[in-house]
C-alpha positions, 0 to 999 in steps of 0.5 A, a space after each residue: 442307152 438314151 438319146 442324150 447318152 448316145 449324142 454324148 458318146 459321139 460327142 466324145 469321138 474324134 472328128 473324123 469319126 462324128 463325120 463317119 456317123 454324119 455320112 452314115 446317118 445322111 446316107 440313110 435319111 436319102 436312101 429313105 427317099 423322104 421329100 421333108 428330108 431334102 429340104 436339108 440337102 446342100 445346107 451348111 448344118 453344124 454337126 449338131 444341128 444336123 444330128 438334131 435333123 437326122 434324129 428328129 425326122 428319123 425316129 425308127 433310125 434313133 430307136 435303133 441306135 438307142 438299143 
């Protein structure tokens, strides 16, 4: 499954479940402990702008997924 596929599944999915992934997601950039990443703590992303920062500074997370 491809990036695309996979953002258009999620796409598809109810509210409450993209901010389930979101939260999942979020949790992983922090546990990470990425200095780039907490540039993005506290800042009012629209879900696909925070998918796009997410996917964009965790490669390793996306590839995953994608499989």
């Amino acid at each position: 499954m491809s990036a695309a596929e996979l953002i258009d599944q999620i796409d598809k999915l109810p509210s409450e479940e993209q901010k389930k992934i979101f939260v999942f997601l979020a949790e992983k950039v922090i546990a990470n402990g990425n200095e780039a990443s907490k540039r993005w703590l506290g800042k009012k992303l629209s879900f696909e702008e925070a998918c796009d920062v997410v996917f964009r500074e965790n490669r390793d997370l996306l590839r995953l997924l994608t499989k």
